[in-house]
C-alpha positions as CSV (number, residue, x, y, z in Angstrom):
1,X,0.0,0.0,0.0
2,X,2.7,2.3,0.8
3,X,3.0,3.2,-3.0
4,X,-0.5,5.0,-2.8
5,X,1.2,8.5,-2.0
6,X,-0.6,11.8,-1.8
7,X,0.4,14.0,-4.4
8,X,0.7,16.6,-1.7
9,X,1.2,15.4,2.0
10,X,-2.0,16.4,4.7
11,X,0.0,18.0,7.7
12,X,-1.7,17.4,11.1
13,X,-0.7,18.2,14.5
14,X,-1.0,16.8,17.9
15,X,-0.3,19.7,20.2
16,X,3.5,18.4,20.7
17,X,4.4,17.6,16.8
18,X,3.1,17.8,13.5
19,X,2.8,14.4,12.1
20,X,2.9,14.0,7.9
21,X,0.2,11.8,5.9
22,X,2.1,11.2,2.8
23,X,0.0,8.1,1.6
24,X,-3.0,5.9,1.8
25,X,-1.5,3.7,4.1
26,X,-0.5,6.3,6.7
27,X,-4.1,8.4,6.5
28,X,-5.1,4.7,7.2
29,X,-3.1,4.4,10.6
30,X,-3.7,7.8,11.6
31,X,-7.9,7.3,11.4
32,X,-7.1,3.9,13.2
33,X,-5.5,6.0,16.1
34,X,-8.0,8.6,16.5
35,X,-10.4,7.7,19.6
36,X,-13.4,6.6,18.9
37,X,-15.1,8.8,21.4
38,X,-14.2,11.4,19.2
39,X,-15.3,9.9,15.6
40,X,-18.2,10.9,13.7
41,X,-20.0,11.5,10.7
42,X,-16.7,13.5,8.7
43,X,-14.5,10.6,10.6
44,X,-16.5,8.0,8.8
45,X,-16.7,10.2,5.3
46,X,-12.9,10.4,5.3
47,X,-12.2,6.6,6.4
48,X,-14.9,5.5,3.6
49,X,-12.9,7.5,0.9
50,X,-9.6,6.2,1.9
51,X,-11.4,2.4,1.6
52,X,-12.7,3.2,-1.3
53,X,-9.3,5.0,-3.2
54,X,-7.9,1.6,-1.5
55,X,-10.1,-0.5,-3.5
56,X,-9.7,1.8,-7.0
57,X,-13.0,3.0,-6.9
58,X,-11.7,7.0,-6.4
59,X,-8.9,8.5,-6.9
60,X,-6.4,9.3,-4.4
61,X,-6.8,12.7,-4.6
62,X,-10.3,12.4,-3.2
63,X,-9.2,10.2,0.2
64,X,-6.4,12.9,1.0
65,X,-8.7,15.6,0.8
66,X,-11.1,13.5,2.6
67,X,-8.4,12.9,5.4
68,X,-7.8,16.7,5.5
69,X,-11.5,17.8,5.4
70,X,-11.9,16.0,8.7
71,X,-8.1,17.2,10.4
72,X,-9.9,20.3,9.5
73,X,-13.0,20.1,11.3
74,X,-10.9,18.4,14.4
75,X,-8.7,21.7,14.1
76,X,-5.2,19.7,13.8
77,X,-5.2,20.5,10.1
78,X,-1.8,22.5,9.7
79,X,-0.5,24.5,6.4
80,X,2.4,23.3,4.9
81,X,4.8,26.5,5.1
82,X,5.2,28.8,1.7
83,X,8.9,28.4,0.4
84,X,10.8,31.2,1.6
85,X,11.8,33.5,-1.8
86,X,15.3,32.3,-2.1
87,X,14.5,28.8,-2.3
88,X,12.8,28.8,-5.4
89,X,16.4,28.6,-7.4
90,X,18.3,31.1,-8.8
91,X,17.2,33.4,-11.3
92,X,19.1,36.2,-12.5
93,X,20.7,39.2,-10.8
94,X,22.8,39.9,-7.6
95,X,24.1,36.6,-5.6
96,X,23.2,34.1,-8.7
97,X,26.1,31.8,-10.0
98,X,27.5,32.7,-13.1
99,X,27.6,30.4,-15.8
């Protein structure tokens, strides 16, 4: 399964860490880990879409935003961080490499 990845990871966090969901296999682990006092209906929505994308009956794309849909609601959904300017590469102009 762990060839199922997300074409963008879903970043959640825990209080202490922020944990990455890269693929099928670990949105799987993570909804297996979530108590089941705190499950519901957007619980069952996201672990129905990861079943399904499992069985090739959606795409992938719709399980991970499934999975972040509910780490939304939950309020442990975190944005990845924007790439800070200079990481981009080097264009032209001061500090660049010449060729």
């Amino acid at each position: 399964m762990g060839d199922r990845m997300f074409d963008q990871p879903v970043l959640v966090s825990n209080g202490q860490f922020i944990q990455e969901l890269g693929c099928l296999e670990d949105a799987f682990d993570f909804l297996h880990d979530w108590p089941r006092e705190r499950r519901g209906p957007i619980f069952e929505t996201a672990f129905r879409a990861c079943q399904r994308a499992y069985d090739g009956q959606v795409s992938l794309s719709v399980a991970r935003d499934a999975v972040a849909g509910f780490a939304r609601s939950v309020k442990i959904l975190q944005e990845p961080l924007a790439p800070l300017p200079w990481m981009g590469g080097m264009n032209s102009g001061r500090g660049g490499i010449a060729a």
